[in-house]
Backbone as CSV, one residue per row, in Angstrom:
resi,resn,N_x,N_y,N_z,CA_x,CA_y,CA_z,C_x,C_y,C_z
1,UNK,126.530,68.674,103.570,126.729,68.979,102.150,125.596,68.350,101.327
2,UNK,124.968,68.724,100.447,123.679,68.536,99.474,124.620,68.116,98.441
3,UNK,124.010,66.742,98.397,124.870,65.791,96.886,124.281,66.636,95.524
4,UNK,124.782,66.718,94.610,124.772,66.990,93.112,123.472,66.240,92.871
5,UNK,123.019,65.620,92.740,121.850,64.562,92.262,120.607,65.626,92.950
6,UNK,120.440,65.660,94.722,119.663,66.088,95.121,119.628,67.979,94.636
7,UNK,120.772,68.497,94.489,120.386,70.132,93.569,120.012,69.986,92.243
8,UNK,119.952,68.851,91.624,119.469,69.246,90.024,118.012,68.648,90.756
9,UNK,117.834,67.987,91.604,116.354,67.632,91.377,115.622,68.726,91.835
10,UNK,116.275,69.785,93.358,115.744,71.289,93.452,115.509,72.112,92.416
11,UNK,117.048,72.169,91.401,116.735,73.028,90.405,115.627,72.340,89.041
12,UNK,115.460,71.226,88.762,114.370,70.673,88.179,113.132,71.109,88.826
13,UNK,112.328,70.887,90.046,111.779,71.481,90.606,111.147,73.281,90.561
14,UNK,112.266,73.855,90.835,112.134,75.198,90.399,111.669,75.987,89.037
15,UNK,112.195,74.825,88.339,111.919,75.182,87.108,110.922,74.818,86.853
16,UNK,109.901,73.575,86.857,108.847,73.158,86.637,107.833,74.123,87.508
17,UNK,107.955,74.810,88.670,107.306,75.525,89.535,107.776,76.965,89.159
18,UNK,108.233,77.338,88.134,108.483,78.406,87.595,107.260,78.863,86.181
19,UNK,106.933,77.575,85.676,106.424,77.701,84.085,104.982,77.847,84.842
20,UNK,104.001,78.348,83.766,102.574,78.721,84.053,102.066,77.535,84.449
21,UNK,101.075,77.182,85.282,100.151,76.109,85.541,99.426,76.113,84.894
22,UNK,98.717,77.052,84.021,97.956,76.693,82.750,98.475,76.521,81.179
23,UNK,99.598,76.098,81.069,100.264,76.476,79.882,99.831,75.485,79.187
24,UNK,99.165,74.306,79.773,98.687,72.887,79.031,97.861,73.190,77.995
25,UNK,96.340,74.216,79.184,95.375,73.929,77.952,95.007,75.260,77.051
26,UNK,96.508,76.580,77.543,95.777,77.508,76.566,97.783,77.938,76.343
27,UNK,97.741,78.662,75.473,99.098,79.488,74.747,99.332,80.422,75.040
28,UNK,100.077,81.553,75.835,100.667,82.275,75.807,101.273,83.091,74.940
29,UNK,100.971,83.947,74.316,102.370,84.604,73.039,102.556,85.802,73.049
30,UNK,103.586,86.692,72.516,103.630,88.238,72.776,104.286,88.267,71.437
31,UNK,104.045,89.490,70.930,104.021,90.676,69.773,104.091,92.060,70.000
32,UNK,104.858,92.461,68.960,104.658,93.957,68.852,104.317,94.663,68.262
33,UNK,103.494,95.639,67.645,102.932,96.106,66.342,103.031,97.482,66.806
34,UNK,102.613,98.413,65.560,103.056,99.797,65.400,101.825,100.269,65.806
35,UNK,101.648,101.401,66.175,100.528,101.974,66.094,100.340,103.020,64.403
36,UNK,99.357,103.797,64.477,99.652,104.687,63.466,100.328,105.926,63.384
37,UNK,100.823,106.655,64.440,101.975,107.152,65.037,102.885,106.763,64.618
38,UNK,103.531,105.645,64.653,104.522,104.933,64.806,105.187,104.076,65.663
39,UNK,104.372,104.427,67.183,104.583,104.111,68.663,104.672,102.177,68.195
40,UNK,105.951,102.129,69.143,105.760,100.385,69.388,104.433,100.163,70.400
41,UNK,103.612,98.860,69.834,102.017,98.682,71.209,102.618,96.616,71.328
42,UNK,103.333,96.709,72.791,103.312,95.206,72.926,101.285,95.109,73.143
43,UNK,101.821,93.593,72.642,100.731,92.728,72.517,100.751,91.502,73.395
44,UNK,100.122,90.868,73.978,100.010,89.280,74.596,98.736,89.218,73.726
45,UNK,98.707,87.605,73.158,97.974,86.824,72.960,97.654,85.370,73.886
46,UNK,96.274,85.246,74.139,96.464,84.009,74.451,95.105,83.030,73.546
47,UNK,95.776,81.821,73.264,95.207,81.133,72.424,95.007,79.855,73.048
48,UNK,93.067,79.302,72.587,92.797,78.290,73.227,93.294,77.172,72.511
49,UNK,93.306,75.449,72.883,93.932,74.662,72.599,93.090,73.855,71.423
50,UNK,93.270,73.341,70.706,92.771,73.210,69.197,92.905,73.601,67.777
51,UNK,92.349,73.554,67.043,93.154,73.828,65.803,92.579,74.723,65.493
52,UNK,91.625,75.603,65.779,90.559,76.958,65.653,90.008,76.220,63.831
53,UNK,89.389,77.626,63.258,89.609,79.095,64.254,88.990,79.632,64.935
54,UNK,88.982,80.511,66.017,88.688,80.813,67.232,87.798,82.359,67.239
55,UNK,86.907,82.191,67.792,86.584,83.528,67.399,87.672,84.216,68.744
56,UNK,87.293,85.272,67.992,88.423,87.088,69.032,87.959,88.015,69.400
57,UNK,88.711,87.802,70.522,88.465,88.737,71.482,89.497,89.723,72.078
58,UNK,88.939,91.181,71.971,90.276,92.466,72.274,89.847,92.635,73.812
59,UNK,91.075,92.793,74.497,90.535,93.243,75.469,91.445,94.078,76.245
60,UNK,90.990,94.797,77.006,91.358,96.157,77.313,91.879,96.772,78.503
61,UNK,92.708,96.808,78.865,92.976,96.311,80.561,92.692,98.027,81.369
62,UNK,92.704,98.078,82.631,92.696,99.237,83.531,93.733,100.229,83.210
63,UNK,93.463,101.067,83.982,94.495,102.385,83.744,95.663,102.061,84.983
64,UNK,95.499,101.231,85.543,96.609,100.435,87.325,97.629,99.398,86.009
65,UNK,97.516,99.322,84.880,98.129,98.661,84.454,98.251,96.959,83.721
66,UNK,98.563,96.596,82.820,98.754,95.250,82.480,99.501,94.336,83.160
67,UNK,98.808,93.482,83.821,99.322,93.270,85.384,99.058,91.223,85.313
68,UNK,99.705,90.722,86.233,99.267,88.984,86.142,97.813,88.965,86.226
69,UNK,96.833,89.315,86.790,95.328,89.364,86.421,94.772,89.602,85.601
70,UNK,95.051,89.885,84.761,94.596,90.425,83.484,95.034,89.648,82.595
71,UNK,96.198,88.694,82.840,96.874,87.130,81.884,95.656,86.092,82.448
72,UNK,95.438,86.071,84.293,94.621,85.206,84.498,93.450,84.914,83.938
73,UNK,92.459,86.408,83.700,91.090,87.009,82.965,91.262,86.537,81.891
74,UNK,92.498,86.811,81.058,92.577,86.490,79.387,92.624,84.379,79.509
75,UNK,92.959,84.542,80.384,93.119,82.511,80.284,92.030,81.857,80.584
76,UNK,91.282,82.948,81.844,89.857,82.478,81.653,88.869,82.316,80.157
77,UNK,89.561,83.480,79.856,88.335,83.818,78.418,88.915,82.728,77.308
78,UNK,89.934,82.080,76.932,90.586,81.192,76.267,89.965,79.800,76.257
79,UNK,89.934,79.664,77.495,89.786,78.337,77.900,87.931,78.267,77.954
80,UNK,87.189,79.276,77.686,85.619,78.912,77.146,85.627,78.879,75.605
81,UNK,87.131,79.446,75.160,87.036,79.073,73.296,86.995,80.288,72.757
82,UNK,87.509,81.444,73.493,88.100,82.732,73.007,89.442,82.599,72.835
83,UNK,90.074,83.656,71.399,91.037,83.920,70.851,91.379,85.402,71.710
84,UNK,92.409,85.734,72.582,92.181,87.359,73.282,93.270,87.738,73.230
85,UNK,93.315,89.162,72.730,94.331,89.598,72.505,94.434,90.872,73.025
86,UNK,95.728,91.215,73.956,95.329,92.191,74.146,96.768,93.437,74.028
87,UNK,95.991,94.459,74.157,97.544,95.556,73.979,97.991,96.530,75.004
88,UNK,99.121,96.502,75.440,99.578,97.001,76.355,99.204,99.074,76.387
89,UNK,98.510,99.425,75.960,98.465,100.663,75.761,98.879,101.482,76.423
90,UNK,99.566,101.514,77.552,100.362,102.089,78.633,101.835,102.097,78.375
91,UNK,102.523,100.901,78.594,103.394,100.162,78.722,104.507,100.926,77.223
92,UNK,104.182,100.779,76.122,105.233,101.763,75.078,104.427,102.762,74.655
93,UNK,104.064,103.756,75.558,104.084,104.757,75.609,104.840,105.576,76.800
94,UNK,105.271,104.645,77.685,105.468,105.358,78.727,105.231,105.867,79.624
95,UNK,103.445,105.508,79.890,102.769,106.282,80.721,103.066,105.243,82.116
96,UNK,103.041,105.915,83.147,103.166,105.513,84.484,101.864,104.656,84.600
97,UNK,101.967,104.100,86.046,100.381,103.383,86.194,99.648,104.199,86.977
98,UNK,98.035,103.839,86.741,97.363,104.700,87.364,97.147,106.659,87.208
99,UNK,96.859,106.648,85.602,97.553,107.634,85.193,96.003,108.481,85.564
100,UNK,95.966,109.794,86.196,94.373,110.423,85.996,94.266,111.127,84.857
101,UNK,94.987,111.317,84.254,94.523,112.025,82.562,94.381,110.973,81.266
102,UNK,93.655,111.468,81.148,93.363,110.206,79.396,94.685,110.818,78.268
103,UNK,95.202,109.981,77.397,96.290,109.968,76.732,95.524,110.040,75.499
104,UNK,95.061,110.917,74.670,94.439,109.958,73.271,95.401,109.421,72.473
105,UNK,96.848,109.788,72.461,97.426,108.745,71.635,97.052,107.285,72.129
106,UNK,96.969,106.566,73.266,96.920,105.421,73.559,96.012,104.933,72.912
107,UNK,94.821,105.340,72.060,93.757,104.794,71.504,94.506,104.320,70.418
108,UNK,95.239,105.447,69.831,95.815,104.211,68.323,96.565,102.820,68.900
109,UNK,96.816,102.453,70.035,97.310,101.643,70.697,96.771,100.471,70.418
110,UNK,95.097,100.937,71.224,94.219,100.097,70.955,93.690,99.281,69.681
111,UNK,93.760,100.606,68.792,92.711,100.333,67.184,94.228,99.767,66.792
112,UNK,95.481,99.634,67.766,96.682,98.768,66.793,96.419,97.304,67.105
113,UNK,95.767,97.400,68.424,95.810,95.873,68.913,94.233,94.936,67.895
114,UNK,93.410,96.064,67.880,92.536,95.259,67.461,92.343,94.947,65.471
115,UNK,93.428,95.928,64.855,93.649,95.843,63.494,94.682,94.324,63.996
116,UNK,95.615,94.237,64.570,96.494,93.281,64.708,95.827,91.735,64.671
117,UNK,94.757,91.567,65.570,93.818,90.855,65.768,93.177,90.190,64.620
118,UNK,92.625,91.005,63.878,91.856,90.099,63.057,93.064,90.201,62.065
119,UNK,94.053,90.121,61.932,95.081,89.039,60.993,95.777,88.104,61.648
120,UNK,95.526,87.843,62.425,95.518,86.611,63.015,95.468,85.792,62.349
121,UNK,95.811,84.306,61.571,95.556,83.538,60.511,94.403,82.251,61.388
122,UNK,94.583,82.286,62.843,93.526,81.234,63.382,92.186,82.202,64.381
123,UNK,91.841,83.006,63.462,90.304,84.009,64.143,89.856,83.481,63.334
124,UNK,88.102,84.023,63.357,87.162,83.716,62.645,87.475,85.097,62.438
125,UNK,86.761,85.181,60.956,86.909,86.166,60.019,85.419,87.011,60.373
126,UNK,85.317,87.732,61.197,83.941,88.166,61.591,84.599,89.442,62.632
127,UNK,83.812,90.263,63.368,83.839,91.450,63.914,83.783,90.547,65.465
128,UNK,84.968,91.611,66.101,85.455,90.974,66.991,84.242,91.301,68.523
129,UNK,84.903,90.819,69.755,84.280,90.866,71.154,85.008,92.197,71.196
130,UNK,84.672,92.495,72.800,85.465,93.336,73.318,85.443,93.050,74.769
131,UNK,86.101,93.003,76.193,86.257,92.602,77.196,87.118,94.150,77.449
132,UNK,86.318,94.877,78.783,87.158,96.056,78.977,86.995,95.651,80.431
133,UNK,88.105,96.869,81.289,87.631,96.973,82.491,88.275,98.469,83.365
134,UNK,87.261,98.957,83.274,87.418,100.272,84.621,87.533,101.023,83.138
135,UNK,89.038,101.973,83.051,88.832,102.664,81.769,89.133,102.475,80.833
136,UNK,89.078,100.882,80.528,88.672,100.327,79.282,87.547,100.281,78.541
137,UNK,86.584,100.320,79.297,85.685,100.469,78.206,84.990,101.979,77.407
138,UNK,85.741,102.780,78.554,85.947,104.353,77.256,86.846,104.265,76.237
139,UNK,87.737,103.388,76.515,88.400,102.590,74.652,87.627,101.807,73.912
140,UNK,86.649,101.493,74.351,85.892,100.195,74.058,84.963,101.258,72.989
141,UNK,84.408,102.274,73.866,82.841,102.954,73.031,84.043,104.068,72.214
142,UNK,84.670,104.405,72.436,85.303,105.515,71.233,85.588,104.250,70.008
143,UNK,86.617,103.183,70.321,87.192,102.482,69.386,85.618,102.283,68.407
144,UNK,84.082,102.067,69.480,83.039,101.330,68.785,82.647,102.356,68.050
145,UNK,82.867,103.688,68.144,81.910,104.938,67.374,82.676,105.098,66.281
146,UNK,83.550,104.804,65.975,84.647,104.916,64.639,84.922,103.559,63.533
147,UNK,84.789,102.638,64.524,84.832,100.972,63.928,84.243,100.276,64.266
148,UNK,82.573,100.818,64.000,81.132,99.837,64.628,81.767,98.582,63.988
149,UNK,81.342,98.127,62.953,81.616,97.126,61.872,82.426,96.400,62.372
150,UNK,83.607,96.750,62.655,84.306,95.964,63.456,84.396,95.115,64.598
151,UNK,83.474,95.758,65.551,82.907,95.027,66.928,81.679,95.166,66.979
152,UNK,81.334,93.364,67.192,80.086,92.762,67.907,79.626,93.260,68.866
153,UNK,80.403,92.941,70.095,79.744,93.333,71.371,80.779,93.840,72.110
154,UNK,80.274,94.267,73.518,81.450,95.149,74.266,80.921,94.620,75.759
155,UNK,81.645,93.739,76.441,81.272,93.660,78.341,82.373,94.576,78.417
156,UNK,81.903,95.504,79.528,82.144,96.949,80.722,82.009,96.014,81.659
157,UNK,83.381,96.084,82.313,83.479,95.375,83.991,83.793,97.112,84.708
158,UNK,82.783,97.280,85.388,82.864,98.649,86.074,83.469,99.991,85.158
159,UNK,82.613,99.980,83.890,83.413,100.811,82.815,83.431,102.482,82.876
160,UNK,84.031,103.028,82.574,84.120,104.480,82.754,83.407,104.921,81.540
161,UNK,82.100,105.511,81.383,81.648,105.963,80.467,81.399,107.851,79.870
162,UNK,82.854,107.715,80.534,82.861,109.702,80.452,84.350,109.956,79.905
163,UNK,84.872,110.534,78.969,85.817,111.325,79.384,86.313,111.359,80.298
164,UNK,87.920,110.779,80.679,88.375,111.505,82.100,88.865,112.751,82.268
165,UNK,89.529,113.101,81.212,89.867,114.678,80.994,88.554,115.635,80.859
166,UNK,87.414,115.243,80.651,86.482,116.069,80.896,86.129,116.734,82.281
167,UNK,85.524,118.140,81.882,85.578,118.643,83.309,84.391,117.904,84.419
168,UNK,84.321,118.179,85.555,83.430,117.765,87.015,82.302,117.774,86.834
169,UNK,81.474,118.734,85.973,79.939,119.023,85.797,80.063,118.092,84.916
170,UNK,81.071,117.071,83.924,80.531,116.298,82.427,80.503,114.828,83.335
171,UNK,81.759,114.584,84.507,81.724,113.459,85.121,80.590,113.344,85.862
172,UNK,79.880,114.182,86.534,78.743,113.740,87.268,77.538,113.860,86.734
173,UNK,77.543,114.400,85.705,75.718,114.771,85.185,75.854,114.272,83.666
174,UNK,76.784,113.997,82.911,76.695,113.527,81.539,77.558,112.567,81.170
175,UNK,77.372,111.745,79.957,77.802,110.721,79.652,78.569,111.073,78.140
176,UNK,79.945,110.174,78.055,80.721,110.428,76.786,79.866,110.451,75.655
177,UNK,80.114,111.550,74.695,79.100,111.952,73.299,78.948,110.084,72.319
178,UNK,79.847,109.839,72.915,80.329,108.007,71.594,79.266,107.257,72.486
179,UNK,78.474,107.509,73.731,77.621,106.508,73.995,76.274,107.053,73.163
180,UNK,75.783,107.987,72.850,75.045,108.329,71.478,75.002,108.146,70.633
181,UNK,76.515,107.640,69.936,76.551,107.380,68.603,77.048,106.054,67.939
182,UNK,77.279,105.284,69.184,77.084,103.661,68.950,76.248,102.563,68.925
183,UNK,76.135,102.081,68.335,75.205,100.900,67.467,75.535,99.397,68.325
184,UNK,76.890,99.348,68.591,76.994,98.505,69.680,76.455,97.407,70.644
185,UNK,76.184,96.411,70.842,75.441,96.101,72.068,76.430,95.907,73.734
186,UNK,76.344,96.147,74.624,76.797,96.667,75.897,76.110,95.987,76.811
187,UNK,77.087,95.036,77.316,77.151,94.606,78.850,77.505,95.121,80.104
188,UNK,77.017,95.923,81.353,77.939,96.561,82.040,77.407,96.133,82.927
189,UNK,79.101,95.518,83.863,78.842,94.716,84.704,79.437,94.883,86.442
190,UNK,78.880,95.179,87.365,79.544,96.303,88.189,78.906,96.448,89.721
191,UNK,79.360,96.082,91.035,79.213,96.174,92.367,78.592,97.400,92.781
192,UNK,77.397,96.592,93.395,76.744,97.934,94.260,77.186,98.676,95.160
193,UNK,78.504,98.102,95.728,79.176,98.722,96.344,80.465,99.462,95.474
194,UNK,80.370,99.899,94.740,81.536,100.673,93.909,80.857,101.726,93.932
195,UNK,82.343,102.643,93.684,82.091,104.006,94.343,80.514,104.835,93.060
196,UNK,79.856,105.758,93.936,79.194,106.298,93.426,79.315,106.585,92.191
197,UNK,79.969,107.515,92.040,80.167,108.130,90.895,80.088,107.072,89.701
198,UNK,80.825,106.487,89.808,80.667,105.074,88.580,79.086,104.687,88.070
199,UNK,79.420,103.805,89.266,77.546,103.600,89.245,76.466,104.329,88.328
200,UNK,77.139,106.054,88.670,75.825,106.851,88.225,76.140,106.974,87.054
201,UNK,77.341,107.248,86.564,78.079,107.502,84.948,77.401,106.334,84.184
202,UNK,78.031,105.138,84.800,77.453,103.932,84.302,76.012,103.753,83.814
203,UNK,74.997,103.902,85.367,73.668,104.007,84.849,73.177,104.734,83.756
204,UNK,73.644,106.375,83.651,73.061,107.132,82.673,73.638,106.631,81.448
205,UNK,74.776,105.941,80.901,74.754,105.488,79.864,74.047,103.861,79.282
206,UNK,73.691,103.404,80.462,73.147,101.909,79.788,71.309,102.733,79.923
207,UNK,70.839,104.143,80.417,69.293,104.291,79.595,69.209,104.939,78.417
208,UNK,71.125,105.286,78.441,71.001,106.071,76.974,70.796,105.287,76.097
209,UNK,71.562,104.420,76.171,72.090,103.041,74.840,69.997,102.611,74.736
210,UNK,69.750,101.945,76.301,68.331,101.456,75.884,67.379,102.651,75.611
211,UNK,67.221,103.527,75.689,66.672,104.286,75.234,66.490,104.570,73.449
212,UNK,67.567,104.576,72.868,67.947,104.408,71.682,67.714,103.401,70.898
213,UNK,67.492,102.191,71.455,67.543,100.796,71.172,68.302,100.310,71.106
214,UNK,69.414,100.445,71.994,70.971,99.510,71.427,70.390,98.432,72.644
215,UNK,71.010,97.063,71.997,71.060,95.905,72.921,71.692,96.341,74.313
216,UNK,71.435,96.450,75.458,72.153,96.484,77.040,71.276,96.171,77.826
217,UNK,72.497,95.736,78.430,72.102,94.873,80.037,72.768,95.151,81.317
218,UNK,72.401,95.211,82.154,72.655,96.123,83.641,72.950,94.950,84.236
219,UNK,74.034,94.385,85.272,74.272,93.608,86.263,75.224,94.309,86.952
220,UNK,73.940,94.492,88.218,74.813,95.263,89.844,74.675,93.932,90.688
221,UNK,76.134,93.581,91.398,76.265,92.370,92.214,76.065,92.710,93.376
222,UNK,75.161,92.567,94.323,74.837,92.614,95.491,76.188,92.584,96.409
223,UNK,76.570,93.348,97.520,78.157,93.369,98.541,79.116,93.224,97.393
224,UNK,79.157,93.809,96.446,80.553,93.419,95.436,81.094,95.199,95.603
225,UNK,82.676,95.083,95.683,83.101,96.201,95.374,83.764,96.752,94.276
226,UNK,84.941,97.895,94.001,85.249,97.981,92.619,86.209,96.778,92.499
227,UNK,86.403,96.136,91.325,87.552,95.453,91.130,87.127,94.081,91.631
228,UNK,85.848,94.108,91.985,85.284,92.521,92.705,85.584,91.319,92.432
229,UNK,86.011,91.004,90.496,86.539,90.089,90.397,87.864,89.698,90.400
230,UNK,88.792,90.649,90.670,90.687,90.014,90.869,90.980,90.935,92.468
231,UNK,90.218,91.438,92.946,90.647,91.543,94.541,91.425,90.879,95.077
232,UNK,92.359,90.863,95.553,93.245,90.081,96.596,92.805,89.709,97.974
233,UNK,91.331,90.478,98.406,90.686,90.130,99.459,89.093,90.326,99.471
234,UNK,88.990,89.303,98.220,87.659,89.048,97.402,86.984,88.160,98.632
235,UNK,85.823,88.631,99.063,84.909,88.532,100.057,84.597,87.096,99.005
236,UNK,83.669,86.169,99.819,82.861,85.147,99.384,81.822,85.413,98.467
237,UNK,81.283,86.475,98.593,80.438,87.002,97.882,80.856,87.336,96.331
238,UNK,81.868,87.786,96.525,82.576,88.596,95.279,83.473,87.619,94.501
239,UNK,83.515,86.361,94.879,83.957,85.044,94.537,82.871,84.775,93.914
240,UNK,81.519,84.479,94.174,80.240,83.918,93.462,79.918,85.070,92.162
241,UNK,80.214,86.532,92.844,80.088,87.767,90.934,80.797,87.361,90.345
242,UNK,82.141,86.956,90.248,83.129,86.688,89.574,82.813,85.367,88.472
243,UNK,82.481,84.549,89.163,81.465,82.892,88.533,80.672,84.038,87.426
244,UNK,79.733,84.202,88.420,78.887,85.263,87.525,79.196,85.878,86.153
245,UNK,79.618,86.720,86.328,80.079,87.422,85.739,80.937,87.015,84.447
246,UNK,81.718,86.136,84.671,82.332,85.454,83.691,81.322,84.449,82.684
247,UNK,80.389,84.059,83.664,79.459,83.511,82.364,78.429,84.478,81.747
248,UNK,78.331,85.589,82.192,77.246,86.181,81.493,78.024,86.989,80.653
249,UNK,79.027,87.256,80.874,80.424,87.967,79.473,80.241,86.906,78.146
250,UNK,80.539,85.806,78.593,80.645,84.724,77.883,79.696,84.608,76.589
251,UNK,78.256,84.272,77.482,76.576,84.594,76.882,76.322,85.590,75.688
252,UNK,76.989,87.018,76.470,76.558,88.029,76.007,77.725,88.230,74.478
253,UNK,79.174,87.716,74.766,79.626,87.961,73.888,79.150,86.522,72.084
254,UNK,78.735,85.505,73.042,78.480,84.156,72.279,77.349,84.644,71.323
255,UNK,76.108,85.525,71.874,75.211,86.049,71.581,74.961,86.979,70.435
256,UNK,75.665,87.974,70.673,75.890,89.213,70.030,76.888,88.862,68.718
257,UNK,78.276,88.013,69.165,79.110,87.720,67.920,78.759,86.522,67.294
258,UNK,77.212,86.262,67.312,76.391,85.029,66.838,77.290,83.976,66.565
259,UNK,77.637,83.455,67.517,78.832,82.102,67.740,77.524,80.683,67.388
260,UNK,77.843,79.630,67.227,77.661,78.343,67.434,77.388,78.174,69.077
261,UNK,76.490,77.289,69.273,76.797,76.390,70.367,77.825,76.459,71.189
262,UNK,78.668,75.703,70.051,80.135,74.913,70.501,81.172,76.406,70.784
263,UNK,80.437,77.263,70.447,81.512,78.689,70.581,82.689,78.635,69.576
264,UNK,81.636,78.282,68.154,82.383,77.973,66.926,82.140,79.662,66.138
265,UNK,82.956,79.908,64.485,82.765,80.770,64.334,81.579,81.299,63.565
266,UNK,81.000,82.772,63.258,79.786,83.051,62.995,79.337,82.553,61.540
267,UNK,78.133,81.758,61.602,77.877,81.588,60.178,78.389,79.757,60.171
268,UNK,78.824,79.186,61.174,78.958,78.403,60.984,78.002,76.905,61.633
């Protein structure tokens, strides 16, 4: 028989091995806001530890869903002194995961999460980051061709720069019309081993952007595949892009949303 003393110290236990292991040095929070539809768009925030304010960051998760990696990614980005917020754009709408058709309602999803964002009372009052990944960052360049002003910069972790509802001849030989008409600067960041097609979508839009003169920068990780940085059977290699990668997001967003040093806010 297990004495009373020794089950509260299991269930003490459990419980302490239940709560986040990072909950010390960054915040957790969830919200819900409307879209312009009307659609409910949950929100997670996570907020770094200090009294801000913080500059912000939207960020944009895959079409596989808002998933514990994407809390981990956002805690990474917190804990260098990002404010990130992000919106479930799937999730109250109803769409399944892994959806192959683009939704355009889900964009007001987005432009809900990132209007939500800068009223925030602890942001810096300045034009936000953007952190996408896979077909996030075709939310990223539509949201940027409508609300330049609004966003600084944009890192593409393996970003989809086409239409997915566009037809086969637009996915392989042309790039979404909003990479023409953004002002933007663009990080795209992405394994030489990811599937073709990406790659090439990808490439033809970072000579469009430089071609044009928009600020971009190309990083292909040598043996990295799609998804290189939250893999569940992330090679050694794809452990060192990930390092990578996270500091040159960092750089590029510190850069572009002309931060401080200290990754204080702009102008300051």
């Amino acid at each position: 028989m297990i004495k009373k003393a020794t089950i509260k110290t299991i269930i003490a236990a459990f419980v302490f091995a239940a709560l986040p292991t990072w909950a010390a040095d960054v915040t957790l929070s969830k919200a819900v806001t409307k879209a312009s539809d009307g659609s409910d768009v949950p929100l997670e925030i996570v907020t770094p530890v200090g009294k801000g304010p913080f500059p912000p960051v939207l960020y944009i998760h895959a079409k596989r869903g808002f998933e514990a990696e994407d809390r981990t990614h956002m805690r990474e980005l917190a804990t260098q002194g990002f404010l990130v917020l992000a919106p479930d754009w799937q999730s109250g709408r109803f769409i399944e995961r892994w959806p192959s058709e683009h939704n355009p309602d889900s964009e007001r999803d987005v432009e809900a999460g990132l209007d939500y964002l800068k009223t925030l009372p602890n942001v810096c009052k300045q034009p936000a980051g953007v952190i996408g990944l896979s077909r996030g960052p075709y939310y990223a360049i539509r949201l940027a061709a409508k609300r330049g002003p609004d966003i600084a910069a944009i890192v593409s972790y393996y970003g989809h720069m086409q239409n997915p509802n566009a037809p086969e001849p637009d996915q392989l030989f042309r790039i979404a019309p909003e990479v023409m008409q953004i002002t933007t600067p663009v990080l795209y960041l992405i394994g030489d081993a990811d599937f073709e097609l990406r790659r090439m979508n990808g490439g033809r839009a970072f000579y469009a952007l430089w071609e044009r003169g928009i600020p971009t920068e190309w990083q292909e990780y040598p043996m990295a595949r799609r998804a290189f940085d939250f893999r569940a059977d992330q090679t050694p290699e794809e452990k060192i892009a990930t390092k990578h990668a996270r500091e040159r997001a960092k750089n590029w967003l510190a850069k572009w949303m002309k931060l401080t040093p200290q990754l204080g806010c702009s102008g300051k």
